[in-house]
C-alpha positions as CSV (number, residue, x, y, z in Angstrom):
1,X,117.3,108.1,94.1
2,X,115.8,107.1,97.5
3,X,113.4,104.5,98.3
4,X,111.6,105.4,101.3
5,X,109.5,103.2,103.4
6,X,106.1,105.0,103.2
7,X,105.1,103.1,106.4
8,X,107.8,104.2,108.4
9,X,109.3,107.1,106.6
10,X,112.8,105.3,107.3
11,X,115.6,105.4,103.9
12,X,115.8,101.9,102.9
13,X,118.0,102.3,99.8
14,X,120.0,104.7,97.5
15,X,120.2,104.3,94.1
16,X,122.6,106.3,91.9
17,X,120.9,107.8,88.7
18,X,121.9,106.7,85.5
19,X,124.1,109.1,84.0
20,X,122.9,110.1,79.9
21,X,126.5,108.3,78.5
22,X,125.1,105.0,80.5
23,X,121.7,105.9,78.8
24,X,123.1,106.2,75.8
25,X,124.8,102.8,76.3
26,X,121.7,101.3,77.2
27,X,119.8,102.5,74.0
28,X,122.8,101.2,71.7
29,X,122.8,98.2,73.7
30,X,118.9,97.7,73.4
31,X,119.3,98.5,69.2
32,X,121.7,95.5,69.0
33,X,119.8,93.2,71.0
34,X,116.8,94.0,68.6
35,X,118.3,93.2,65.4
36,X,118.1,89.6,66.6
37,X,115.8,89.2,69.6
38,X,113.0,90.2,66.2
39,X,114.2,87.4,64.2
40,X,114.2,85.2,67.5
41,X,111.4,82.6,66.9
42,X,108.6,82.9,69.0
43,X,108.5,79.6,70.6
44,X,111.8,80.4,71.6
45,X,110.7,84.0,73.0
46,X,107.8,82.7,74.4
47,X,109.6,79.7,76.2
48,X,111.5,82.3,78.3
49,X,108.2,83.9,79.6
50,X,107.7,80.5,81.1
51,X,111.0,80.5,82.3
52,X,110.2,84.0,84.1
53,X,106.7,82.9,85.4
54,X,108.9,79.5,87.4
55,X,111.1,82.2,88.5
56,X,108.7,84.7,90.2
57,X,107.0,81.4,91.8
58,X,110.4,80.6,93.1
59,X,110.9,84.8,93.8
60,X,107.6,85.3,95.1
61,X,108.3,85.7,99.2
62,X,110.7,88.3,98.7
63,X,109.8,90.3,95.7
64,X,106.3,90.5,97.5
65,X,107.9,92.5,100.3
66,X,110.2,94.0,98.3
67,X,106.9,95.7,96.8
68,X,105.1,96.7,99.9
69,X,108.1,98.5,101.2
70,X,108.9,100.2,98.8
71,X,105.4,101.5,98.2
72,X,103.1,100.5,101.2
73,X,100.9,98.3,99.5
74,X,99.8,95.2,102.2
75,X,101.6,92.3,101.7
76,X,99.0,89.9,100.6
77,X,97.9,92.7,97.9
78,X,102.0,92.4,97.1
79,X,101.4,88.4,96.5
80,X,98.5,88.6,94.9
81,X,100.4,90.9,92.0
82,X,103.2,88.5,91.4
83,X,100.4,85.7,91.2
84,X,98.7,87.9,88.5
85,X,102.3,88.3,86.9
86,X,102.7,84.9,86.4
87,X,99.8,84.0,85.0
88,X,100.1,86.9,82.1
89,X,103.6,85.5,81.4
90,X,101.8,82.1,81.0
91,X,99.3,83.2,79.1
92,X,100.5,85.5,76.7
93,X,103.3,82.4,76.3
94,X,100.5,80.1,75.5
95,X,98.5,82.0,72.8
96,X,101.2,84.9,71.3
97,X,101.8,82.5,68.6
98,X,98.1,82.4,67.9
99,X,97.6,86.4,68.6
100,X,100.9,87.2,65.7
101,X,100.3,84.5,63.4
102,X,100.4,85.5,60.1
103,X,96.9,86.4,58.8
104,X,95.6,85.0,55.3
105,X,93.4,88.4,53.6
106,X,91.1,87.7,50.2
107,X,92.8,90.4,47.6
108,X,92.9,89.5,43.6
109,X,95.9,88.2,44.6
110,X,97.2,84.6,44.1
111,X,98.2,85.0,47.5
112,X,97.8,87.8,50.4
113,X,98.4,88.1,53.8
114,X,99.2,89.9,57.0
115,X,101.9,89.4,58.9
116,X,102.6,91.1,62.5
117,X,106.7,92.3,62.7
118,X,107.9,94.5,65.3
119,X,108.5,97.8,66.0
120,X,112.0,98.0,67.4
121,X,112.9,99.5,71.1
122,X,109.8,100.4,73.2
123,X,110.1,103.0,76.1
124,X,107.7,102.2,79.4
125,X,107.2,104.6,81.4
126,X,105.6,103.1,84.7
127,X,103.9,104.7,87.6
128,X,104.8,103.0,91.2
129,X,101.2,101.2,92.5
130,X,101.7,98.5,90.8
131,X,105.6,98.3,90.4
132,X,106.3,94.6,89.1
133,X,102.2,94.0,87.3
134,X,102.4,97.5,85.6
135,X,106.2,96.9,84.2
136,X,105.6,93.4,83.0
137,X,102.0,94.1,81.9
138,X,103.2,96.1,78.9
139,X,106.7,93.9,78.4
140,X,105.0,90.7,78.5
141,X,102.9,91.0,75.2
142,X,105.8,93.2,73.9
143,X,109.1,91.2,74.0
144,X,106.8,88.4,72.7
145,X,106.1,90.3,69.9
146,X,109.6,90.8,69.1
147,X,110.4,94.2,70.6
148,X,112.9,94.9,73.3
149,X,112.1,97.4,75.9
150,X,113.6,100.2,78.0
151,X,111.5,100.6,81.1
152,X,111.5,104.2,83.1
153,X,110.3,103.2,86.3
154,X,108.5,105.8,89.0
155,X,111.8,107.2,91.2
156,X,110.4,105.9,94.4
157,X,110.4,102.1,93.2
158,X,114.1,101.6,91.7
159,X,114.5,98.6,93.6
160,X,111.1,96.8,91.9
161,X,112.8,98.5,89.0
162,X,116.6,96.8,89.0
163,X,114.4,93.5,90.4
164,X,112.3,93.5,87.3
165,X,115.5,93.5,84.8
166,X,117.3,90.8,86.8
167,X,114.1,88.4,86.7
168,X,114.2,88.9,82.9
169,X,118.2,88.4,82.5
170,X,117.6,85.5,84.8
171,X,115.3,84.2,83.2
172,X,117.7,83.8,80.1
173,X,116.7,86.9,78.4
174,X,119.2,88.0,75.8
175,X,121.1,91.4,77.7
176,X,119.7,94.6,76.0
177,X,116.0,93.2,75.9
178,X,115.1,94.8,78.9
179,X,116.9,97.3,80.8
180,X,115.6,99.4,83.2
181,X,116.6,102.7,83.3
182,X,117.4,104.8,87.2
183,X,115.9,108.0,85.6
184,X,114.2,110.9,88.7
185,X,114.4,113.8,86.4
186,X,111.6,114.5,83.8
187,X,114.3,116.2,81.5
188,X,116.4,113.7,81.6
189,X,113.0,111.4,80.5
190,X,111.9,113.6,77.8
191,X,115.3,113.5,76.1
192,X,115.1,109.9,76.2
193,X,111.7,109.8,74.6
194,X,112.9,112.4,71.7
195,X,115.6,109.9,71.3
196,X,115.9,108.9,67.6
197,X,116.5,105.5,68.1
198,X,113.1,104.9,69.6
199,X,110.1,103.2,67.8
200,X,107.3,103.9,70.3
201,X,106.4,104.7,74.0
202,X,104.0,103.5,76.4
203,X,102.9,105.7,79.7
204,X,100.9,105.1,82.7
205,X,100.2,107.9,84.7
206,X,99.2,111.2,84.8
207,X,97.6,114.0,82.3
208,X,99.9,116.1,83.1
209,X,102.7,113.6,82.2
210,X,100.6,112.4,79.2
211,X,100.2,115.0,77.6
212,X,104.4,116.0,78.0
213,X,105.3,112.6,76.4
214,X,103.1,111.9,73.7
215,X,103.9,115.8,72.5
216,X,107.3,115.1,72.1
217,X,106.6,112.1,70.7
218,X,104.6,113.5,68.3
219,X,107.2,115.5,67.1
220,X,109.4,112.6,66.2
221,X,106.0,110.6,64.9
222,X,107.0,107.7,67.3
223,X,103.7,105.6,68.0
224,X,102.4,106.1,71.5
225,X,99.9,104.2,74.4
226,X,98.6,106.3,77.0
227,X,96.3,105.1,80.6
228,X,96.5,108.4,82.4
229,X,93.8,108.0,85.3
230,X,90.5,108.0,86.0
231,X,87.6,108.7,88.2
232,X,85.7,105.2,87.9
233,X,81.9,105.2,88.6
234,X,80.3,102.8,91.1
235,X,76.6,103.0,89.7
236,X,74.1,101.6,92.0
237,X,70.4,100.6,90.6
238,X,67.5,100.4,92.5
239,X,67.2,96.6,92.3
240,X,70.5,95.8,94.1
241,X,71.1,93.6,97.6
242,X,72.4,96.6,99.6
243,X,74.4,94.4,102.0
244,X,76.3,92.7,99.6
245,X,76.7,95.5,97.2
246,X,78.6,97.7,100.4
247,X,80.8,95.2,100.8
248,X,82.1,95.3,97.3
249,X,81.7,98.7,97.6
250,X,84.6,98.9,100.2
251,X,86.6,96.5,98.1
252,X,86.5,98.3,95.0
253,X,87.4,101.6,96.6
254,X,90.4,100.5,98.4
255,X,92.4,97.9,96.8
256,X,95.8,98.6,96.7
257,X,95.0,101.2,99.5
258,X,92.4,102.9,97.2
259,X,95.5,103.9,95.0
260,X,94.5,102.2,91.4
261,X,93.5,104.2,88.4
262,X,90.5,101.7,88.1
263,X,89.4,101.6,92.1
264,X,86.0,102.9,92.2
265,X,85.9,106.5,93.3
266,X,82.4,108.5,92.0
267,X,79.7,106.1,94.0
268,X,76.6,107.1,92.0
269,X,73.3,105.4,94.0
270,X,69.8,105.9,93.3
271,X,67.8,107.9,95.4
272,X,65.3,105.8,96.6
273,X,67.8,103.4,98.1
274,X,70.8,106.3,98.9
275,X,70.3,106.3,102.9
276,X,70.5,102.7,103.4
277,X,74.1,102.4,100.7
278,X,75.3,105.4,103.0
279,X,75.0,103.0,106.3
280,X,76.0,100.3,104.8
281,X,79.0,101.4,103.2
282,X,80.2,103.2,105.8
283,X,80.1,100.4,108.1
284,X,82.0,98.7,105.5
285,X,84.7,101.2,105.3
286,X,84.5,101.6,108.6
287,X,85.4,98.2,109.1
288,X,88.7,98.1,107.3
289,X,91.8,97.5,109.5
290,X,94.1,100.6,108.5
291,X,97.5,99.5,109.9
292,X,101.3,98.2,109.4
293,X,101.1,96.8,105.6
294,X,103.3,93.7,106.8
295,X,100.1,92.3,109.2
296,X,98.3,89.8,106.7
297,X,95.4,91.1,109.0
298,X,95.5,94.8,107.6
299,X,93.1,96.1,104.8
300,X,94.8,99.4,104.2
301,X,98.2,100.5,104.2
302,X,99.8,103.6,103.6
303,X,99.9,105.7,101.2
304,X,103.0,105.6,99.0
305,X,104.4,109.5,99.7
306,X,103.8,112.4,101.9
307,X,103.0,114.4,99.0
308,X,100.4,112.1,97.8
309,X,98.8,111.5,101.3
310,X,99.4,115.8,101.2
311,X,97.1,116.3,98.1
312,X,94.2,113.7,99.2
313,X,93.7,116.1,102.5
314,X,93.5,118.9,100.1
315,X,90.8,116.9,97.7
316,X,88.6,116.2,100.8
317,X,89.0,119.3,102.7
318,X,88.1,121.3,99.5
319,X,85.0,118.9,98.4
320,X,83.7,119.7,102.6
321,X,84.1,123.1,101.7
322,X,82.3,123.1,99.0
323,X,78.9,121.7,100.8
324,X,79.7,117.9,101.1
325,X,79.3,116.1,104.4
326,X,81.9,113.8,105.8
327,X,80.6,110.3,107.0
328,X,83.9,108.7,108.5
329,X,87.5,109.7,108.2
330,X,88.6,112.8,106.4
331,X,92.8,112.5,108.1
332,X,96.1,111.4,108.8
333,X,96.2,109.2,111.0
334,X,98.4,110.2,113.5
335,X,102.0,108.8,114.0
336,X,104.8,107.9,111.9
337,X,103.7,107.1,107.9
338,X,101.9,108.2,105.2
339,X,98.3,106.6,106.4
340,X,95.1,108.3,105.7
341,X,92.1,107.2,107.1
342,X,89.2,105.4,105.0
343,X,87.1,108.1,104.3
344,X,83.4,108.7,103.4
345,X,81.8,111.7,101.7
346,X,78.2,112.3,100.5
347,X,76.3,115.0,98.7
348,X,78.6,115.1,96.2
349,X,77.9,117.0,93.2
350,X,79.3,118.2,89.9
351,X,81.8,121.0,90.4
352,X,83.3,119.5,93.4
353,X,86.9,118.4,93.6
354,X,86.0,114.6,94.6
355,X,83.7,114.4,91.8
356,X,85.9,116.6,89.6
357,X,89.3,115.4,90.1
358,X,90.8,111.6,90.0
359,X,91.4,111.0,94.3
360,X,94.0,108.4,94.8
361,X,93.5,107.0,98.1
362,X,90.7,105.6,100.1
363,X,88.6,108.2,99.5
364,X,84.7,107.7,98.7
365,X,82.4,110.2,96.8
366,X,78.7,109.6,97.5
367,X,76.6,111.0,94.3
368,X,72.7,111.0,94.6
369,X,70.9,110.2,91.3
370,X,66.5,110.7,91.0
371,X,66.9,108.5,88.1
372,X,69.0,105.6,85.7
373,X,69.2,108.1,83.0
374,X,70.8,110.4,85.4
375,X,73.1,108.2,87.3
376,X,74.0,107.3,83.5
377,X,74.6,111.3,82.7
378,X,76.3,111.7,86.3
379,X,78.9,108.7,85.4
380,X,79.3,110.2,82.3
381,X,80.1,114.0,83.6
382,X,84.0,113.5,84.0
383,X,86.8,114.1,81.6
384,X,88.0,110.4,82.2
385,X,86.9,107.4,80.6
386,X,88.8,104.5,82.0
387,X,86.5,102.2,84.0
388,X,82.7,101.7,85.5
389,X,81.0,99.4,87.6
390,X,77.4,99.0,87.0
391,X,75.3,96.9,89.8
392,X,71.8,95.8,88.8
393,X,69.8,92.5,88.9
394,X,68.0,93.3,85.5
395,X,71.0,91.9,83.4
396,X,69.0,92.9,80.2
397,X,68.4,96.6,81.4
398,X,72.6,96.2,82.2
399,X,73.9,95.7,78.3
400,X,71.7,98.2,77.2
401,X,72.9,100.7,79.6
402,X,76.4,99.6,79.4
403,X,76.3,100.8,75.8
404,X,75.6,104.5,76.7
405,X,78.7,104.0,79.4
406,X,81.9,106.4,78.1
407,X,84.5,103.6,79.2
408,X,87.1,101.6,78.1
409,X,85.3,98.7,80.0
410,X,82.3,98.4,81.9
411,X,82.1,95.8,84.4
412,X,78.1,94.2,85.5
413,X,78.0,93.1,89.0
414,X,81.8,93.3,89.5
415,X,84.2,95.3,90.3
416,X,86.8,97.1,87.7
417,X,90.0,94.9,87.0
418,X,92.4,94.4,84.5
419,X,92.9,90.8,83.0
420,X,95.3,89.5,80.0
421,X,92.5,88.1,78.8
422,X,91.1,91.4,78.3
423,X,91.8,94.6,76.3
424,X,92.9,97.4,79.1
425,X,93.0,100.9,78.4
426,X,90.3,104.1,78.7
427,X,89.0,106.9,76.6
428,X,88.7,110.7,76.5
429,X,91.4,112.2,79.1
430,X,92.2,108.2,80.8
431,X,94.1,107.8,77.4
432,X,94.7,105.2,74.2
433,X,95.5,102.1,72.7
434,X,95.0,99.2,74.5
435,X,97.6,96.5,76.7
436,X,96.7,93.5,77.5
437,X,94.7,90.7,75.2
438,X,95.3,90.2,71.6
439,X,94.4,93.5,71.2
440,X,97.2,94.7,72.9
441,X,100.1,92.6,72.0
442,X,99.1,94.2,68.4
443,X,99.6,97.7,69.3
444,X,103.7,97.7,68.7
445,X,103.8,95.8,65.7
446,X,104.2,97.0,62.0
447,X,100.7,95.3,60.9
448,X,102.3,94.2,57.4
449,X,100.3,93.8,54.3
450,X,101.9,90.6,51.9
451,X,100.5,90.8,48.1
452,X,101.9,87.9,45.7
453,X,100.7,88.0,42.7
């Protein structure tokens, strides 16, 4: 496995693939660990995500680059994600207790209960964007639940990979916990996920890849969580501060260099106000410093492979094909690296590829709506479910319409994150189950029912 610098196209590691009799070590190693890591008490567990939060503080300046050369995101984006790290680790080590405690339930009973035990060995299968967030996003809740984990991280991150496991062993988790696994081939994947020791998978990523794991999973009736995209609607009302709203705009289009299942891609504006949004927001992409992801200065890096950067020229070349103008951008920017320029398209409609397919890069989709129903029908028109924006200053016309919104959240006046505070996760093609939250530390547990008569 290579990791390749995506803003220089320079080698800046191998990695040798784990062979299936290490695999197979790893597995037995994680079934050990789990037969007493689950009977580990909780304060205990959850004192070692405390431990891990002091250590990326302490890990911070070089895990941070570590990220953004290994996948082009800008360096303060890179610090930004450890800070967000830590303060899942702290949270979910201040209120798992709370989130697992056992649950009294009224039965004819003397005495009834639930009680939250977990599954056994989790498989994570990651996607690169968000190397060291995505990884512990899932583990976090998880090991404090009890399970141990076996992450399968994207081939073109095995150093945030090998990074992750030594943060946990350092941290004092027990070995076996975690382990990540150097895995590039998807057969070599799928045979770990039909392995039998296996309790449950979780996958971030794509349909395609979706729809291969939780197959085979099926087969073996292992449980499975699934966030596989999405094409996220920016809805703009007629009641908006145009100004402001462009600005946020920009920022919800291309954080992480616009490669984020829940940036904003489908902007859908109403008409009476579409011209001036078009101006404004292309002045504000316009305005975005694409450049060397290093420079605290830059806005945009690169993107994180030439195949990637590859099939975004294709998205926008077919969409101008197919009768949409281009405002600003639309290439590569010449030179050495995967950058592609902030890009603008309007007249967008239904049927063409931005609006149809998921774009992941800073690529904007302009869609006119006559009307809020419409704009409402228009978000709606897209076999993902994952996130929305809605921006209105009629707060009470906002939770109504949020309502008719086919999401997984809906964010007023705000641009789409995720939160540990908050349930993540999407609907229809974007996936299901939920991470993050109470919610989703409770989606790899046995949810136990206790009668005593």
């Amino acid at each position: 496995m290579k990791s390749i610098n995506p803003a220089t196209e320079e080698v800046i590691g191998d990695y040798p693939e784990h062979t299936w009799e290490q695999i197979e070590k790893a597995i037995a190693s994680a079934k050990q660990a789990f037969s007493t890591w689950r009977f580990t008490p909780i304060d205990q567990r959850c004192a070692l995500l405390r431990k891990t939060a002091d250590l990326l503080r302490q890990r911070r300046a070089t895990l941070a680059p570590l990220m953004t050369a290994e996948m082009g995101k800008t360096l303060t984006a890179s610090e930004g994600e450890i800070d967000k790290v830590i303060f899942g680790c702290e949270y979910f080590a201040e209120h798992a207790p709370k989130f697992l405690a056992d649950q009294p339930m009224p039965s004819d009973a003397s005495s009834s209960y639930v009680r939250f035990d977990p599954l056994g060995i989790v498989l994570a299968i990651m996607p690169w964007n968000f190397p060291i967030w995505q990884a512990l996003r899932f583990a976090v809740p998880a090991l404090a639940a009890g399970n141990v984990v076996l992450l399968k991280h994207a081939p073109n991150v095995p150093g945030c990979a090998l990074a992750v496991e030594k943060l946990l062993l350092d941290a004092g988790f027990p070995r076996g916990v975690f382990t990540s696994l150097l895995v590039a081939e998807n057969a070599i994947a799928e045979r770990i996920v039909a392995h039998p020791a296996l309790a449950a998978i979780t996958l971030t990523g794509s349909e395609r890849a979706g729809s291969t794991v939780a197959s085979i999973a099926a087969k073996s009736l292992k449980k499975t969580v699934m966030e596989l995209g999405g094409s996220d609607p920016f809805i703009v009302l007629d009641d908006v501060d145009i100004p402001s709203i462009a600005a946020s705009a920009a920022e919800a289009r291309c954080q992480n260099n616009g490669e984020s299942c829940i940036a904003a891609k489908r902007f859908i504006v109403h008409q009476s106000i579409a011209s001036q949004f078009e101006e404004a927001f292309t002045a504000a992409m316009s305005a975005l410093k694409i450049g060397d992801p290093m420079d605290r200065t830059t806005k945009v890096g690169p993107l994180a492979r030439l195949d990637l950067l590859e099939n975004l020229r294709r998205q926008v070349d077919a969409t101008i094909a197919q009768g949409a103008r281009l405002l600003l951008g639309g290439h590569r920017r010449p030179g050495k690296g995967f950058f592609f320029e902030p890009t603008v398209l309007t007249d967008v409609r239904p049927g063409m590829t931005a609006f149809e397919e998921e774009t992941f890069g800073p690529v904007a989709a302009i869609i006119r709506a006559k009307a809020v129903d419409e704009a409402i029908q228009l978000a709606n028109q897209s076999r993902y479910g994952l996130g929305a924006s809605l921006w209105t200053s009629d707060l009470d016309r906002a939770r109504k319409l949020s309502a008719r919104i086919e999401a997984g959240g809906v964010f007023v006046n705000g641009i789409v994150k995720s939160d540990p505070r908050l349930p993540f996760g999407g609907t229809k093609n974007s996936g299901w189950g939920r991470e993050l939250s109470e919610f989703g530390i409770r989606e790899f547990v046995n949810i136990k029912t206790v009668w005593i008569r």
